[in-house]
ROSE-4610 file (N, C-alpha, C; in Angstrom, 1 decimal, always signed):
// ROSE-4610
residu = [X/X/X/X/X/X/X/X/X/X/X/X/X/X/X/X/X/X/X/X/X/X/X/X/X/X/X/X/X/X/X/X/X/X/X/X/X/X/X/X/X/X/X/X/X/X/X/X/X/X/X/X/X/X/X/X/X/X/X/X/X/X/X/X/X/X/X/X/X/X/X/X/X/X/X/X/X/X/X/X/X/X/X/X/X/X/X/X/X/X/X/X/X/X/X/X/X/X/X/X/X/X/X/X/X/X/X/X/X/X/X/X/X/X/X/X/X/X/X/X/X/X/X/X/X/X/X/X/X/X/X/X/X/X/X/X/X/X/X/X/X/X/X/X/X/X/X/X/X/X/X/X/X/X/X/X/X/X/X/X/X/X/X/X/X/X/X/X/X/X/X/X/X/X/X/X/X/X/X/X/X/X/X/X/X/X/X/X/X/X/X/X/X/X/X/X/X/X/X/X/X/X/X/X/X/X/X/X/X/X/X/X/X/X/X/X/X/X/X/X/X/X/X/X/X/X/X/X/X/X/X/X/X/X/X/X/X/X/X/X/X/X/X/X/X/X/X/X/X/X/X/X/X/X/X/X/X/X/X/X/X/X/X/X/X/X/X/X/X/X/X/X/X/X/X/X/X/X/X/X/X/X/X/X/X/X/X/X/X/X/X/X/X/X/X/X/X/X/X/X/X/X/X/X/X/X/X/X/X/X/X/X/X/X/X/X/X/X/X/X/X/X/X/X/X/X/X/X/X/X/X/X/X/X/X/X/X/X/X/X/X/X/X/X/X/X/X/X/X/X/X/X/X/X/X/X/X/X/X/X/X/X/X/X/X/X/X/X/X/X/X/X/X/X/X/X/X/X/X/X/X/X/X/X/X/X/X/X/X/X/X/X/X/X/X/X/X/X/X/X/X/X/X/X/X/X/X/X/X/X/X/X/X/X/X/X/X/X/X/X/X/X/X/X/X/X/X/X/X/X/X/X/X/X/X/X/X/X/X/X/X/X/X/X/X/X/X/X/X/X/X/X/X/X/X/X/X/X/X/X/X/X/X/X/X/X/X/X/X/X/X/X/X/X/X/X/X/X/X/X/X/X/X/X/X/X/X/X/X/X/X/X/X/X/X/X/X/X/X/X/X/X/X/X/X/X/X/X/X/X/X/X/X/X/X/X/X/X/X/X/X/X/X/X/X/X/X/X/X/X/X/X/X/X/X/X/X/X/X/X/X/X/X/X/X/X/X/X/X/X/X/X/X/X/X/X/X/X/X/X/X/X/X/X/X/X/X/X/X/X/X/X/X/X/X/X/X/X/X/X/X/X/X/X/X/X/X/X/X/X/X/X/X/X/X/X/X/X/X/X/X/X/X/X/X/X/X/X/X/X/X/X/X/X/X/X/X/X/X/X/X/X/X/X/X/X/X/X/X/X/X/X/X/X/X/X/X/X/X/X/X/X/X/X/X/X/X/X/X/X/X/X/X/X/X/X/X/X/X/X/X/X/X/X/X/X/X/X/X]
num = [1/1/1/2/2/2/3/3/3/4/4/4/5/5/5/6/6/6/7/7/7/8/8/8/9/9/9/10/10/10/11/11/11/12/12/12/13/13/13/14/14/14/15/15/15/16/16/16/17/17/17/18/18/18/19/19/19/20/20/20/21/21/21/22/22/22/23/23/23/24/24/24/25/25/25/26/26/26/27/27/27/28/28/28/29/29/29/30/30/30/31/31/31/32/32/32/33/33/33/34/34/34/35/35/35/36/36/36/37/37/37/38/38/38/39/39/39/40/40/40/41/41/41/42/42/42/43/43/43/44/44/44/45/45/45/46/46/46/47/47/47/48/48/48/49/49/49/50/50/50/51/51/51/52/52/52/53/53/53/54/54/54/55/55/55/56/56/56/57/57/57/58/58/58/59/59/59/60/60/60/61/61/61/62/62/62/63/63/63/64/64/64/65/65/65/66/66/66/67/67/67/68/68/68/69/69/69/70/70/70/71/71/71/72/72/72/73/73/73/74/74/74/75/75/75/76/76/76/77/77/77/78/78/78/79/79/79/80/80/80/81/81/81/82/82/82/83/83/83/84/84/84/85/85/85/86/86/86/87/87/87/88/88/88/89/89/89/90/90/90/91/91/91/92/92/92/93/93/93/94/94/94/95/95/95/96/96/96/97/97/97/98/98/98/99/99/99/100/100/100/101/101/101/102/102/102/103/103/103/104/104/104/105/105/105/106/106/106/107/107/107/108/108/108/109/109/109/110/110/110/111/111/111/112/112/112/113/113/113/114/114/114/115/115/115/116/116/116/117/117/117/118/118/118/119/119/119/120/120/120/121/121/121/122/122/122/123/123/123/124/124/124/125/125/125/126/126/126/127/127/127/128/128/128/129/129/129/130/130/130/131/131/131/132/132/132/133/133/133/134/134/134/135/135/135/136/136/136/137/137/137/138/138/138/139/139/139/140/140/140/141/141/141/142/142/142/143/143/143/144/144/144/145/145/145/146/146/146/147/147/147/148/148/148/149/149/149/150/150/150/151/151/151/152/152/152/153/153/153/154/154/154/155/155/155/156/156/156/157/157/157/158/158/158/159/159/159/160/160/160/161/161/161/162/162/162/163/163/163/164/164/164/165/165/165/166/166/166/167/167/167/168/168/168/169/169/169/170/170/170/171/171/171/172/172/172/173/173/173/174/174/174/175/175/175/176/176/176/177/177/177/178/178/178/179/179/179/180/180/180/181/181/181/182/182/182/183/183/183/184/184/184/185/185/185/186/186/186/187/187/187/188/188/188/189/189/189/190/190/190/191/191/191/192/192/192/193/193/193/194/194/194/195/195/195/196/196/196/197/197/197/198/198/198/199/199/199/200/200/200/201/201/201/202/202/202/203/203/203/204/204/204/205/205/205/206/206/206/207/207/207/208/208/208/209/209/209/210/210/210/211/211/211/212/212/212/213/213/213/214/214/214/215/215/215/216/216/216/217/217/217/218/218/218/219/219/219/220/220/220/221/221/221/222/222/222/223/223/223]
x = [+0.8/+0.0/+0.9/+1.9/+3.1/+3.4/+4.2/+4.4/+4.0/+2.4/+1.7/+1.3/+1.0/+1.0/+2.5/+3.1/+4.5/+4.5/+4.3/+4.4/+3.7/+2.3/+1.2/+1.7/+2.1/+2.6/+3.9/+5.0/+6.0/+5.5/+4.2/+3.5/+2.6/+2.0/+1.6/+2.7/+4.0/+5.0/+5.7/+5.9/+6.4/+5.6/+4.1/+3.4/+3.1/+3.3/+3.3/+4.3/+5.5/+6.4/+7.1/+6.4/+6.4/+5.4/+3.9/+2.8/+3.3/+4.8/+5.3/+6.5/+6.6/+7.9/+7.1/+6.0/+5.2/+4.5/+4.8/+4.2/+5.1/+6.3/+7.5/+7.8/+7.8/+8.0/+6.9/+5.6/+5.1/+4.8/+5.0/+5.2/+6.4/+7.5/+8.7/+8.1/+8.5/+8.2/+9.2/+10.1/+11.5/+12.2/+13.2/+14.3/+14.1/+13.8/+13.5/+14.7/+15.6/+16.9/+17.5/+17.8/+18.8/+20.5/+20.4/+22.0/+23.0/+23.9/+24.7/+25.8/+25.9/+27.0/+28.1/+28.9/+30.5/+31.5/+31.1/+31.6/+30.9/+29.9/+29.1/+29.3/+30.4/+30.9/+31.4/+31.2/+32.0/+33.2/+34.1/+35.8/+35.0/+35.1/+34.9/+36.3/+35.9/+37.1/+36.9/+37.1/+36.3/+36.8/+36.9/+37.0/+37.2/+38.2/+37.9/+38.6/+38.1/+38.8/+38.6/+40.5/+40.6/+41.4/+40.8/+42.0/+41.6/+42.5/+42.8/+41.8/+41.7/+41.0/+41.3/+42.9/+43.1/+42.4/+41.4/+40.2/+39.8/+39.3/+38.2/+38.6/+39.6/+40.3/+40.5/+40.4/+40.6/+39.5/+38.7/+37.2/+36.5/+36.8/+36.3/+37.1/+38.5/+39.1/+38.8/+38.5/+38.7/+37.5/+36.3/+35.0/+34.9/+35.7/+35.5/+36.3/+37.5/+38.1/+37.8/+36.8/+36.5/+34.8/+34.3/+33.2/+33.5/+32.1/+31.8/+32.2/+32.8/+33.1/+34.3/+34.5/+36.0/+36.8/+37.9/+39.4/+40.2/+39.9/+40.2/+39.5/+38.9/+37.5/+37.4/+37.8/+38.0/+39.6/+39.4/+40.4/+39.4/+40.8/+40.9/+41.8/+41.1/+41.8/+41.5/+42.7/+42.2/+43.1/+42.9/+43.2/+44.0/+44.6/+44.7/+44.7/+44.0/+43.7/+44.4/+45.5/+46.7/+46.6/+46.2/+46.6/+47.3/+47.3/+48.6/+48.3/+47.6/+48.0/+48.5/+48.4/+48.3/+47.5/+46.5/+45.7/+46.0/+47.3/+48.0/+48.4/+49.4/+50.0/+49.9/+48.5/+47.3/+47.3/+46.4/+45.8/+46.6/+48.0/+49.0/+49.7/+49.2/+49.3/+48.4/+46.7/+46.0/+46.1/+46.6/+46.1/+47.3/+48.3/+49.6/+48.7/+49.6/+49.2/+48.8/+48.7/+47.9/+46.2/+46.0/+44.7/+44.3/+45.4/+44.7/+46.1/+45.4/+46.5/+46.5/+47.5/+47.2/+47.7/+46.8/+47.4/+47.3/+48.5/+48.3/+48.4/+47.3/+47.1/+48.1/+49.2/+50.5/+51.0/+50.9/+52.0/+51.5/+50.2/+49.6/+49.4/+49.3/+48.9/+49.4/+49.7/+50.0/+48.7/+49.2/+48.3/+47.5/+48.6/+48.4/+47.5/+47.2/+46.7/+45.2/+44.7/+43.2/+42.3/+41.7/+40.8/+39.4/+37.9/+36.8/+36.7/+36.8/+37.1/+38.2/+38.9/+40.3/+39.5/+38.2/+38.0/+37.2/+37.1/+36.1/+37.3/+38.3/+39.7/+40.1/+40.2/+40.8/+40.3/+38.8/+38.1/+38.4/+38.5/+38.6/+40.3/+41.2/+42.5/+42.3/+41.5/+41.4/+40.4/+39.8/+38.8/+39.8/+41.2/+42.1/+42.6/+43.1/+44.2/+43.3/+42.1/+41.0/+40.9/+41.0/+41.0/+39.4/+38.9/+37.4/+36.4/+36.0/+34.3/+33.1/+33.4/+32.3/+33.4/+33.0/+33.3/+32.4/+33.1/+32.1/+32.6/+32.3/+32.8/+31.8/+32.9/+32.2/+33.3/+32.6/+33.8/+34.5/+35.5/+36.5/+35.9/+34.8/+34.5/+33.3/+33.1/+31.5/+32.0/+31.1/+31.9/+30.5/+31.0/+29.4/+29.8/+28.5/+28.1/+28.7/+28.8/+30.0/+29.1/+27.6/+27.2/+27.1/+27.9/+27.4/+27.8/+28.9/+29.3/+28.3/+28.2/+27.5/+26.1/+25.7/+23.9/+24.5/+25.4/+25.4/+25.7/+26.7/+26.6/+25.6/+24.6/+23.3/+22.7/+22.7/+22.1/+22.9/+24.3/+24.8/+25.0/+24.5/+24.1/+23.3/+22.3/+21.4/+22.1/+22.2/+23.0/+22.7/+21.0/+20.7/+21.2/+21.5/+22.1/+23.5/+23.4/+24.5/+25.3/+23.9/+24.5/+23.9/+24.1/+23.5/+23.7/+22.3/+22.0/+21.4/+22.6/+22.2/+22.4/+21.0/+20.7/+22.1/+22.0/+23.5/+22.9/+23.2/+22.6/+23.4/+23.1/+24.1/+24.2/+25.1/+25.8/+25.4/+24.4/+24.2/+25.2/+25.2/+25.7/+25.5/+26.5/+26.1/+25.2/+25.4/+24.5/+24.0/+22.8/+21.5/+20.9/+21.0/+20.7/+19.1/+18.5/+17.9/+18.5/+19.2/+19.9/+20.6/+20.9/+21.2/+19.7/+18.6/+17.5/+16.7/+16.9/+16.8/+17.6/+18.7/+19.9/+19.4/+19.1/+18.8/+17.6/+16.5/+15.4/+15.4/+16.4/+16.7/+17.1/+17.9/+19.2/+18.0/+17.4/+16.7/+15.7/+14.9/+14.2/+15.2/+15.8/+16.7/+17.3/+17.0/+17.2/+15.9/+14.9/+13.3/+13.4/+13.8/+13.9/+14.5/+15.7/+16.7/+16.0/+15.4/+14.9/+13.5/+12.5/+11.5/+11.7/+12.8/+12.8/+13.7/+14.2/+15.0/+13.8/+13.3/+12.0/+11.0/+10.9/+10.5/+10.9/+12.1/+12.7/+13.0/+13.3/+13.5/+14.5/+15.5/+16.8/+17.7/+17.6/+18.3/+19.2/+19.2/+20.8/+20.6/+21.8/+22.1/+23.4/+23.9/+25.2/+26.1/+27.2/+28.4/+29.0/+28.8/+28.7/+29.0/+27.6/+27.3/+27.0/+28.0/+27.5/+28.4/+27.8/+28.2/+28.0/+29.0/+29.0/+29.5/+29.5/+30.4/+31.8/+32.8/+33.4/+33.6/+33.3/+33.1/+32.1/+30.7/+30.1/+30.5/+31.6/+31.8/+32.8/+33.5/+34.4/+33.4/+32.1/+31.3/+30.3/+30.3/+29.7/+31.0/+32.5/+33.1/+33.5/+33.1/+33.6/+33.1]
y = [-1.2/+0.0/+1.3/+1.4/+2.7/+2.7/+1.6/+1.4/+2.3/+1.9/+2.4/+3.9/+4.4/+5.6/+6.8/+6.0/+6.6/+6.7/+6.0/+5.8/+6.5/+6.9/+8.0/+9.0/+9.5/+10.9/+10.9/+10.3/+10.6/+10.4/+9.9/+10.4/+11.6/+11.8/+12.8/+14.4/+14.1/+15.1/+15.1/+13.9/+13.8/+14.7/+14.2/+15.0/+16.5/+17.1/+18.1/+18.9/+18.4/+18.9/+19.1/+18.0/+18.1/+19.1/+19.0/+20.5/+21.8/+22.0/+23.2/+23.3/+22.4/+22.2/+22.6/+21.9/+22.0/+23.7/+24.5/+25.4/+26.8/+26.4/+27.2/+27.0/+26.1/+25.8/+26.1/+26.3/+27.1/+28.9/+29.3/+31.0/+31.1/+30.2/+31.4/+31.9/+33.5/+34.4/+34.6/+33.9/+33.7/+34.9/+34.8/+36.0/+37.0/+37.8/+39.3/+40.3/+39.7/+41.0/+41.1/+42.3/+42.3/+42.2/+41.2/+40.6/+42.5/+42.1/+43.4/+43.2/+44.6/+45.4/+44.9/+44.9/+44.8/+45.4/+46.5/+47.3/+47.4/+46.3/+46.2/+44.4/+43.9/+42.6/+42.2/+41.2/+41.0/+40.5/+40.4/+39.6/+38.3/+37.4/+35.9/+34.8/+34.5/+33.4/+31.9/+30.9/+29.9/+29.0/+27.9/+27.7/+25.9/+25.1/+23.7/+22.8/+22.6/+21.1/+20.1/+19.4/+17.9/+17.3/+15.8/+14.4/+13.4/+13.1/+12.3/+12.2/+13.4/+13.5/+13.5/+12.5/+13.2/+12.7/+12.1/+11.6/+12.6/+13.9/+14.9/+15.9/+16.3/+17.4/+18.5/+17.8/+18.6/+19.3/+18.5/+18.9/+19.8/+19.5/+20.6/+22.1/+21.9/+23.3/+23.7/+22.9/+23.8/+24.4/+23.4/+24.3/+25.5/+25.7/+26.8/+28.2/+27.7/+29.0/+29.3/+28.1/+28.6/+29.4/+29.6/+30.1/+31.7/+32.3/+32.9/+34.8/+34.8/+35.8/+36.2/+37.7/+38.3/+37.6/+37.3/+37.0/+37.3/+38.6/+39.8/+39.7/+39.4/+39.2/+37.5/+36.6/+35.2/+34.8/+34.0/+33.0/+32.1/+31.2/+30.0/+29.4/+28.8/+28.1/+27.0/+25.6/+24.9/+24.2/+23.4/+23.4/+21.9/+20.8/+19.3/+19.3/+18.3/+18.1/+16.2/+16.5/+15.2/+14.2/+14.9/+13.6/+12.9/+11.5/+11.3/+10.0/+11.2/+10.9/+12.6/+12.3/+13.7/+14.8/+14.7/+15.7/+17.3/+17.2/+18.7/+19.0/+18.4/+18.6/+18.7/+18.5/+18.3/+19.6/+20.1/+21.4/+22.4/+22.8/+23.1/+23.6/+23.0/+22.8/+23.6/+23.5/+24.5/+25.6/+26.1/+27.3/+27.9/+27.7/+28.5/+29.8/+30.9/+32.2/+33.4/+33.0/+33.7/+33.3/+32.3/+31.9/+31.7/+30.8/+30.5/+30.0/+29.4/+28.7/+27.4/+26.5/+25.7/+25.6/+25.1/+25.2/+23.4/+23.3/+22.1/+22.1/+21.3/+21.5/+20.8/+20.2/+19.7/+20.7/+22.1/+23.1/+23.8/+23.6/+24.2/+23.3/+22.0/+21.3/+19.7/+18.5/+17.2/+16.7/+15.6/+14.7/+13.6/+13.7/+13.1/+13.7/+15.6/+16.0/+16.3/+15.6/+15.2/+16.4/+16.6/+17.7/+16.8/+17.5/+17.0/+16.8/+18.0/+17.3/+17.9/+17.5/+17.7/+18.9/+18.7/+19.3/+20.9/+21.0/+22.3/+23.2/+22.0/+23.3/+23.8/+22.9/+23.0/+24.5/+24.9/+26.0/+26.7/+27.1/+27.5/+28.4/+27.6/+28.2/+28.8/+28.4/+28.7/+30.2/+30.1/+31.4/+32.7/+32.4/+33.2/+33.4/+32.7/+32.9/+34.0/+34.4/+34.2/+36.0/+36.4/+37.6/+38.4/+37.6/+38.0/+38.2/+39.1/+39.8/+38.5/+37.4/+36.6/+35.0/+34.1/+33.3/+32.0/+31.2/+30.1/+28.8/+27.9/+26.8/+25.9/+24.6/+23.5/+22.1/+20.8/+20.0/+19.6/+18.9/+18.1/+17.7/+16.9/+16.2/+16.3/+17.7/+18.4/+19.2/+19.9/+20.5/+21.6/+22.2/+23.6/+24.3/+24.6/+25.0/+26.8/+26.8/+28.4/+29.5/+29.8/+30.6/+30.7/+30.2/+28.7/+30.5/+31.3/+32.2/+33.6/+33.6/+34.7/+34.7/+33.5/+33.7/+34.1/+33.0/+33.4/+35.1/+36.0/+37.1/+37.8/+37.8/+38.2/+38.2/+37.5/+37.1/+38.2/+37.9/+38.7/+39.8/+40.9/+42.5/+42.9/+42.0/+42.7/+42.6/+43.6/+44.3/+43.1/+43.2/+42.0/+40.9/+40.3/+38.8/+38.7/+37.7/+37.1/+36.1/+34.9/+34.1/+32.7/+32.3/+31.6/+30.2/+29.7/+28.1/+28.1/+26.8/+26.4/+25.4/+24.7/+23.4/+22.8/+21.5/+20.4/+19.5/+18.5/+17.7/+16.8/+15.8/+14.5/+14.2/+14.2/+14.1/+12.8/+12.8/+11.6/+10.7/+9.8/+8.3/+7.6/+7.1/+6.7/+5.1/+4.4/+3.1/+3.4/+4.0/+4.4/+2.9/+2.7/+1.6/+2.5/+1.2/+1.5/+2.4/+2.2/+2.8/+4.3/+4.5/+6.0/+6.6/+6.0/+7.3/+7.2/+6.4/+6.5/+7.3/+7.6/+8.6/+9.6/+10.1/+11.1/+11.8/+11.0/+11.6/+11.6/+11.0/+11.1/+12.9/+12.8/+14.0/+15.6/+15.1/+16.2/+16.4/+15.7/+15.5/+16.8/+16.5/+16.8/+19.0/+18.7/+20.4/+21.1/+20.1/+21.1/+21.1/+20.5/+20.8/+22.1/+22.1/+23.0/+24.5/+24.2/+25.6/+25.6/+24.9/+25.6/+26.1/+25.2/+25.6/+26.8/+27.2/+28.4/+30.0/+29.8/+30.7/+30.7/+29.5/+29.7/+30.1/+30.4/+30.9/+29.7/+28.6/+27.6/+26.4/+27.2/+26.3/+25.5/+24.1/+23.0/+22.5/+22.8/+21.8/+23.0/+22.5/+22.9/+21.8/+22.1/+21.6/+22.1/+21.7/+22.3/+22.6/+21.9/+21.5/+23.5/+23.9/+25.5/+26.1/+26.9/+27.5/+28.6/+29.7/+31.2/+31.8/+32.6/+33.7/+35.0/+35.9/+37.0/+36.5/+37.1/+36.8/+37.3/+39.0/+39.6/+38.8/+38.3/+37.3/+36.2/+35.4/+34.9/+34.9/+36.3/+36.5/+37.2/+37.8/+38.6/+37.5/+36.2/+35.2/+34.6/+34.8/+33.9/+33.1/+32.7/+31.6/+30.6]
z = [+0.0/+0.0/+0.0/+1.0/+1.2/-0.3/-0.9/-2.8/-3.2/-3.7/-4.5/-4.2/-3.0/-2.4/-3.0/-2.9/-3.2/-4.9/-5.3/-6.8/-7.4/-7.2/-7.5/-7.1/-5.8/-6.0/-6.2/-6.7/-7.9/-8.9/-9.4/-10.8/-11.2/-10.1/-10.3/-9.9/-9.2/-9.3/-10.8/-11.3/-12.8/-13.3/-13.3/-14.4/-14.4/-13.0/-13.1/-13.5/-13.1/-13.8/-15.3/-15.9/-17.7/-18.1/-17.3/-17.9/-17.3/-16.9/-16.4/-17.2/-17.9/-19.2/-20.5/-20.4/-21.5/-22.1/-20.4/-21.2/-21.2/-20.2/-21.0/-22.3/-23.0/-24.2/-25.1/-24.8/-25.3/-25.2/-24.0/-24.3/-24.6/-24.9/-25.6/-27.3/-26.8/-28.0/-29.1/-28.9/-29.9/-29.8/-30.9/-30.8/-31.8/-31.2/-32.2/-32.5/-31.6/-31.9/-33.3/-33.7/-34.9/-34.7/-35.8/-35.6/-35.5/-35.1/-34.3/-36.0/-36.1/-37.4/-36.4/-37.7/-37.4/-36.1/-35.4/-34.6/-33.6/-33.3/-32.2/-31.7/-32.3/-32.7/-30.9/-30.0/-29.1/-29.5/-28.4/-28.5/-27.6/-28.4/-28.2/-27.7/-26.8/-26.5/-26.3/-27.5/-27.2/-27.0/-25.8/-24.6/-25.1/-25.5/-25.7/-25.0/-23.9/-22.9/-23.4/-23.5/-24.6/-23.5/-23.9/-23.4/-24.1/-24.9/-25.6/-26.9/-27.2/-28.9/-30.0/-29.9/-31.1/-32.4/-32.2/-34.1/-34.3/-32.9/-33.5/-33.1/-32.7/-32.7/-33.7/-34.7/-36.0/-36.3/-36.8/-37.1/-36.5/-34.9/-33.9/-34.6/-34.4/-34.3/-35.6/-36.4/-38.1/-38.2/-37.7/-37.8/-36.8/-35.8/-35.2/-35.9/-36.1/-37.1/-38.5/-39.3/-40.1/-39.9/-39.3/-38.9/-39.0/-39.7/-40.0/-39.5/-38.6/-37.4/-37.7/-37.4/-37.8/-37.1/-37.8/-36.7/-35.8/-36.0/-34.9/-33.5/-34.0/-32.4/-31.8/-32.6/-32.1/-31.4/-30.5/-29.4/-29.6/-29.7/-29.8/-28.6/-27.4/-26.2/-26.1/-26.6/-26.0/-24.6/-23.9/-23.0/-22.4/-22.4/-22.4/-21.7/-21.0/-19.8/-19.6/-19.8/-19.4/-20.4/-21.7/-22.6/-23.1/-23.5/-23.7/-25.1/-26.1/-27.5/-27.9/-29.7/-30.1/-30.0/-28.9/-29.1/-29.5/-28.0/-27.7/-29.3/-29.6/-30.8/-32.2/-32.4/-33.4/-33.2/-32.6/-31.8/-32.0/-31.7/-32.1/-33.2/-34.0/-35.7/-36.0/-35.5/-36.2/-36.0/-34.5/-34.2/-34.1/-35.1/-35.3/-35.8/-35.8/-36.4/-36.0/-34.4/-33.6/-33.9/-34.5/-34.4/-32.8/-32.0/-30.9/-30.0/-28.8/-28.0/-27.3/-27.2/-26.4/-25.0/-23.7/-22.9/-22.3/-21.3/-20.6/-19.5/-18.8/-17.6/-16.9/-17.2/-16.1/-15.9/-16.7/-17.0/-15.6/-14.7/-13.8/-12.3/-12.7/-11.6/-11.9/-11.2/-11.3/-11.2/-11.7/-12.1/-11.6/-10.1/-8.7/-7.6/-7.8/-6.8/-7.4/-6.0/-6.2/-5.9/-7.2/-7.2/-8.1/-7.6/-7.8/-9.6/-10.5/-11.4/-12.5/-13.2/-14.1/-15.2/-15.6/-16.8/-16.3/-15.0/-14.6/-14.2/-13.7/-13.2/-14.7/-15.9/-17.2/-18.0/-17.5/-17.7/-17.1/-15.7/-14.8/-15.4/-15.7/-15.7/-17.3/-18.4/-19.4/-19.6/-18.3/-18.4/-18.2/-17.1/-16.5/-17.4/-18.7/-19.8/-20.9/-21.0/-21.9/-21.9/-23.0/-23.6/-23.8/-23.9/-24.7/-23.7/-24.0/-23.1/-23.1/-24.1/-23.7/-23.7/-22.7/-22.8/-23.4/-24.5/-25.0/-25.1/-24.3/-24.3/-25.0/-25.8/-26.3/-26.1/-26.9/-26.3/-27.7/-27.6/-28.5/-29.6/-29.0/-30.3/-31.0/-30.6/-31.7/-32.5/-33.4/-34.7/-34.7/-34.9/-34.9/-36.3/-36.5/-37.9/-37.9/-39.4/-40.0/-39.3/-38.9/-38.4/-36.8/-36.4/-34.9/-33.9/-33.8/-33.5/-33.4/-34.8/-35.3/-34.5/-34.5/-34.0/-32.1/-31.7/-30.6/-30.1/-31.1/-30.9/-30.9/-31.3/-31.8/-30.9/-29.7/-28.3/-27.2/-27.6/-26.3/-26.8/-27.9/-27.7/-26.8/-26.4/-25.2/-24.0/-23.3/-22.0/-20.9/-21.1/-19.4/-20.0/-21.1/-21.0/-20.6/-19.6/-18.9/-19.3/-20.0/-19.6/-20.8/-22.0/-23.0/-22.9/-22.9/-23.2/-24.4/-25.3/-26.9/-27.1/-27.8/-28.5/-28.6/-28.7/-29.1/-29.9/-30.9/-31.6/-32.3/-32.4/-33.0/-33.9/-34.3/-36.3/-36.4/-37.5/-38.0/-38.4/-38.0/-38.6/-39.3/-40.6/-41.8/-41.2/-40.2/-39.6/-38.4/-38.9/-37.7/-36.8/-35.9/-35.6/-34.1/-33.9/-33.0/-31.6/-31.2/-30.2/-30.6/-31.8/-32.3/-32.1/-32.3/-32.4/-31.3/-30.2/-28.9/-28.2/-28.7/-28.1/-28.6/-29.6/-30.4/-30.1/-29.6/-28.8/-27.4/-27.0/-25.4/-25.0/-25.8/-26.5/-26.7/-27.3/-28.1/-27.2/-25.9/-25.0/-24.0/-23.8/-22.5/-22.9/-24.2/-24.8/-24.4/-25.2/-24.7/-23.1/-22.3/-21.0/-20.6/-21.4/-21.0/-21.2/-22.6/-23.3/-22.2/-22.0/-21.5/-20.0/-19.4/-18.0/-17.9/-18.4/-18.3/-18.8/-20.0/-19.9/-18.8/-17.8/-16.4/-15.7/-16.0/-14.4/-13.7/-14.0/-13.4/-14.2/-14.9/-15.3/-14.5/-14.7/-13.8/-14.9/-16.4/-16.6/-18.1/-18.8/-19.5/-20.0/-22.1/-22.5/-22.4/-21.7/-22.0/-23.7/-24.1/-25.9/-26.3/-26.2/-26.8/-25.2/-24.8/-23.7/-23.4/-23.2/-22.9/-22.2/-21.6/-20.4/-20.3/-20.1/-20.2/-18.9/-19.6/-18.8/-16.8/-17.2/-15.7/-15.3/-15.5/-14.7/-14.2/-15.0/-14.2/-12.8/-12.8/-11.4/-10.8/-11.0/-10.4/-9.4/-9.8/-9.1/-8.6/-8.7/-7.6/-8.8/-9.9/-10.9/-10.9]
């Protein structure tokens, strides 16, 4: 009897909580801003903690410096967080030019001293190295589209935004199996959450994948 008592009201707390998902996701009014001219452009610093990437390493960095945004206003930081293929060294290669930089995190801390996790400190010291008024982090092995920058600038012209959550989505696979589109709608499930609960006033997760901040916020919150 306790069971079943319990089970009903974790079903009816589930369900209330998806018709309070359900209808943030329906009053968002979308985005009306106009994309910002050339000289209203932020200095972007985008933010990539790697270990042991080196398959997608490439792909990531190339689609980020080939995207669509002055060069002048883009950083490129990525960060190794104790790898031990070519990641670093890959990475290195692209971002000769002053495109970008790589940093490693032995060059700051061992590998023995235990901290909660390797890749939040890897940001943490990359936010400190980090030149640009907005910070944007994604990971190794996603690849964002030539506009992926631009739309995000277009967000952070408005003064009150602090702080950007954006969709992530999975590169199709030439052998879609059952389990890819269970991942895929798991995936895609877990964004409508992100997007409606943050139009409530009630944001509990977000991707690290696409995600931005200004940088003074984050020393103005402690980091």
């Amino acid at each position: 009897m306790v069971l079943i008592i319990l089970s009903s009201l974790l079903l009816t707390a589930y369900a209330i909580l998806m018709l309070l998902y359900r209808k943030g996701w329906y009053t968002y009014s979308g985005n009306n801003t106009i994309a910002p001219s050339q000289d209203q452009l932020p200095k972007i610093s985008v933010l990539i903690p790697a270990r042991n990437e080196e398959e997608n390493i490439y792909k990531c960095i190339q689609s980020i410096i080939c995207n669509k945004y002055p060069a002048a206003l883009l950083e490129v930081i990525l960060i190794d967080d104790f790898s031990t293929d070519k990641t670093a060294e890959l990475a290195e290669g692209l971002l000769q030019n002053g495109r970008g930089t790589v940093l490693r995190l032995h060059d700051y801390l061992s590998s023995e001293e235990r901290i909660n996790s390797f890749k939040k400190k890897a940001l943490e010291i990359a936010i400190g190295e980090a030149s640009g008024d907005w910070i944007v982090t994604t990971d190794a092995d996603c690849k964002v589209p030539e506009y992926w920058l631009s739309h995000l600038a277009t967000a952070m012209q408005q003064k009150e935004v602090q702080f950007i959550a954006a969709p992530v989505t999975f590169v199709p696979f030439s052998k879609k199996n059952l389990l890819y589109y269970f991942q895929s709608l798991d995936f895609m499930t877990m964004q409508g959450i992100t997007a409606a609960g943050m139009q409530m006033n009630m944001g509990n997760m977000c991707n690290g994948a696409t995600l931005a901040f200004r940088q003074a916020a984050f020393y103005e919150v402690e980091g």
